[in-house]
C-alpha positions in Angstrom: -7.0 14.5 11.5 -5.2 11.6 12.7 -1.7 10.3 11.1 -1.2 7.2 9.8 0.8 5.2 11.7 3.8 4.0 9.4 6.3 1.1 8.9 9.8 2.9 9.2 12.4 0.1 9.9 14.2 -2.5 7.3 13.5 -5.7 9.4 9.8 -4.8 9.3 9.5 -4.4 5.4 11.9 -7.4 4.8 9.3 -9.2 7.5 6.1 -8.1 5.7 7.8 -9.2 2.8 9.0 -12.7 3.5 6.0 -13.6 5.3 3.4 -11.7 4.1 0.6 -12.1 1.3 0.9 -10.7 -1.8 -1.8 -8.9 -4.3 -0.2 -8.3 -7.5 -1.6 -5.4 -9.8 0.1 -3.9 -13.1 0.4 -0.4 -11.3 1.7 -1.8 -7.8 2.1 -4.7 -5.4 0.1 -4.8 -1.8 1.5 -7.4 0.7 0.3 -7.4 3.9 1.1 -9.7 7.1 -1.0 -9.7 10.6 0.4 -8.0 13.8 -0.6 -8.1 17.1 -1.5 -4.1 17.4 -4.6 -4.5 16.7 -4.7 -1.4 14.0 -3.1 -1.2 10.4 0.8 0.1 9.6 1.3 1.4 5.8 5.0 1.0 4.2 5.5 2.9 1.0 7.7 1.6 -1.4 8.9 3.7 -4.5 11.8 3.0 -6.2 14.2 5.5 -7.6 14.0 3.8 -11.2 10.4 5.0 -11.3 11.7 8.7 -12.3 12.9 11.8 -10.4 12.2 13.3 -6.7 8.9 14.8 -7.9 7.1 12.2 -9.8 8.3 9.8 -6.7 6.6 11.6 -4.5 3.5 12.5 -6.6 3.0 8.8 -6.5 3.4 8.4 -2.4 1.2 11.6 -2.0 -1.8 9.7 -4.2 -0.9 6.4 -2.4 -1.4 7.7 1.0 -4.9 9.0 0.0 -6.2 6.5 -1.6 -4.7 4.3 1.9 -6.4 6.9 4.2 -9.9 6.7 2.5 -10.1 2.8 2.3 -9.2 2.5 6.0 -12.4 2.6 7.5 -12.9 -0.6 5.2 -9.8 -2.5 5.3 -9.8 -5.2 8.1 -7.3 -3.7 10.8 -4.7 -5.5 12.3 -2.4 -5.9 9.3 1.3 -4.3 8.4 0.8 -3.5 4.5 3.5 -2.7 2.5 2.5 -0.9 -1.3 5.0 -1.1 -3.4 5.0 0.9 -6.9 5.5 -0.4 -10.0 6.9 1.8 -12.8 3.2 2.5 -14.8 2.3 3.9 -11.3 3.7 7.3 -12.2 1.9 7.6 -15.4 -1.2 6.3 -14.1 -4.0 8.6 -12.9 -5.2 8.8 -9.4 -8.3 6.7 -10.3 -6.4 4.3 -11.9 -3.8 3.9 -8.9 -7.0 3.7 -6.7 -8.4 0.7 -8.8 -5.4 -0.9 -8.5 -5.3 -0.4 -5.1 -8.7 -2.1 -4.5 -8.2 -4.7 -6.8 -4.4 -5.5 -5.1 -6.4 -5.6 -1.1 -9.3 -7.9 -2.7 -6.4 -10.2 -4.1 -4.9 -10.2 -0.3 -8.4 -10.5 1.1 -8.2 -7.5 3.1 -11.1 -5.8 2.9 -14.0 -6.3 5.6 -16.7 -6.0 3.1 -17.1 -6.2 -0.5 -15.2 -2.8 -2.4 
């Protein structure tokens, strides 16, 4: 299985963020800007007031899957950065994936309809 390739650096966040589009959702925020690589880069953003080291990364772990099966849907070409919102670690997966797709509509990233 092939890893996702991954936005690691601060200037490329604060970049996706500046000049990037943003879908807004109550679980989390999807902004997304285009690059010239021709494939999609995933930033995770989860804040340390959303609860302790386990429920943070529960939340990445489910983000990351739900990213990995909408791929092969999403248009590529784009750095997205997810960014979670505090209901995101109560939330079930489902409702985190709905959020997801409703966030990527808002930022018109999908290649066809969800």
């Amino acid at each position: 299985m092939k890893r996702t390739t991954t936005l690691k650096e601060n200037y490329e966040f604060r970049r996706v963020y500046n000049k990037g589009k943003s879908g807004v959702s109550a679980l989390l925020v999807v902004y997304a800007r285009p690059n010239r690589s021709g494939r999609n880069r995933l930033g995770l953003t989860v804040g340390a007031k959303l609860g302790h080291a386990v429920a943070r990364n529960r939340v990445r772990r489910r983000l990351r899957e739900i990213y990995r099966l909408a791929q092969p849907r999403l248009a590529q070409g784009y750095d997205i950065v997810v960014v979670a919102r505090g209901r995101a670690v109560n939330a079930s997966y489902h409702e985190l994936e709905r959020a997801f797709h409703a966030a990527c509509a808002k930022v018109a990233l999908w290649e066809d309809a969800p």
